[in-house]
C-alpha positions in Angstrom: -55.7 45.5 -23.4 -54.8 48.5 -21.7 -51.0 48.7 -20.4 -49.7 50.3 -17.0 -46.6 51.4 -15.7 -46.0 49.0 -12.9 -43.3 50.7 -10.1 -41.2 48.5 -7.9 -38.2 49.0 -6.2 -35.7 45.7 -5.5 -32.2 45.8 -4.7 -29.7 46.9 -7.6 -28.0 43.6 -7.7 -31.6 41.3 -8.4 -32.3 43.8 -10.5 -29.0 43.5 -12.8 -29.0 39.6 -12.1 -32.5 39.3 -13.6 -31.7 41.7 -16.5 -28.8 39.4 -17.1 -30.9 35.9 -17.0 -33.5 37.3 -18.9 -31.1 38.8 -22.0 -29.7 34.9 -22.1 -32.9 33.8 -22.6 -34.0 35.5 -24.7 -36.7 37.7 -22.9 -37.3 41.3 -21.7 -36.8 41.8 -17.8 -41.2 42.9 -17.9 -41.9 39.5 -19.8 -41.2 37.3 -17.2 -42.3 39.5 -14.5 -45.7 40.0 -16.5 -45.5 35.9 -16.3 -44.9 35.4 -12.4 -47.4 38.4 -12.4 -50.6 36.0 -14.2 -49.7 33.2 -12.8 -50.0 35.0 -9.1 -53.4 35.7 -10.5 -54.5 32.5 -12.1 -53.1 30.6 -8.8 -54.0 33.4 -6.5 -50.9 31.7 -4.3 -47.5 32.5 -4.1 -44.5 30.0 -3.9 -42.0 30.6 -1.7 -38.9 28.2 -0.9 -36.8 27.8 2.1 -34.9 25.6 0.4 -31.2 26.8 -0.1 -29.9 26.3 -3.4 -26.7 24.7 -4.1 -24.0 26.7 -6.0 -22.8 24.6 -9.1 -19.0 24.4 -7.6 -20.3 23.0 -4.1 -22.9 20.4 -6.2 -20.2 19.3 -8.4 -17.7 18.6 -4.9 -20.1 16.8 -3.6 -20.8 14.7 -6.2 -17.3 14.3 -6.6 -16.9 13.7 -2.9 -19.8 11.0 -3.3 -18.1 9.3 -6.3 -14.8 9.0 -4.2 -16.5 7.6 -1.2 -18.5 4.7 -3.2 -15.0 4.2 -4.8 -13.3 4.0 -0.9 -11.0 6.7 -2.2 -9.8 9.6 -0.4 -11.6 7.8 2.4 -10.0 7.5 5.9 -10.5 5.0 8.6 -13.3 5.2 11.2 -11.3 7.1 14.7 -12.8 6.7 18.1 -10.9 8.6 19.6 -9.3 12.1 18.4 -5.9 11.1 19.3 -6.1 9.0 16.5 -7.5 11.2 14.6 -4.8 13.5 15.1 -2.2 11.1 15.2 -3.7 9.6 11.4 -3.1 13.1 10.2 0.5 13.4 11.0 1.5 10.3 9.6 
């Protein structure tokens, strides 16, 4: 199989980010991109998600936050008005 020099350019920081992923597993940066580059192939599609991804320390307050609530803890009163609300919050 011949090899080729592939040339892309990507912002520094993906760049180092992916460096840094790949080292912890294990695998050179052009391994994986050699992988997503097949599979574009085999698939002939490409996956793109508009999902957001949750950062760890907001998934881990809100499961916290989830726990508390089924737990009535840390849980205030229903307000209709915001003069209660306020009012709550002073006492």
């Amino acid at each position: 199989m011949n090899k080729i020099l592939l040339s892309i350019k990507t912002d520094k920081g993906v760049k180092e980010e992916a460096q840094r992923i790949a080292k912890i597993l294990g695998l050179p940066l052009s391994t994986i991109i050699n992988a997503y580059l097949k599979e574009f192939v085999r698939e002939k599609s490409v996956r793109i998600s508009l999902e957001p991804q949750i950062r760890p320390e907001v998934e881990n307050f809100l499961v916290k936050a989830s726990k508390d609530y089924k737990n009535k803890k840390n849980v205030s009163k229903k307000f209709i008005a915001s003069s209660e609300a306020i009012g709550y919050l002073h006492s």
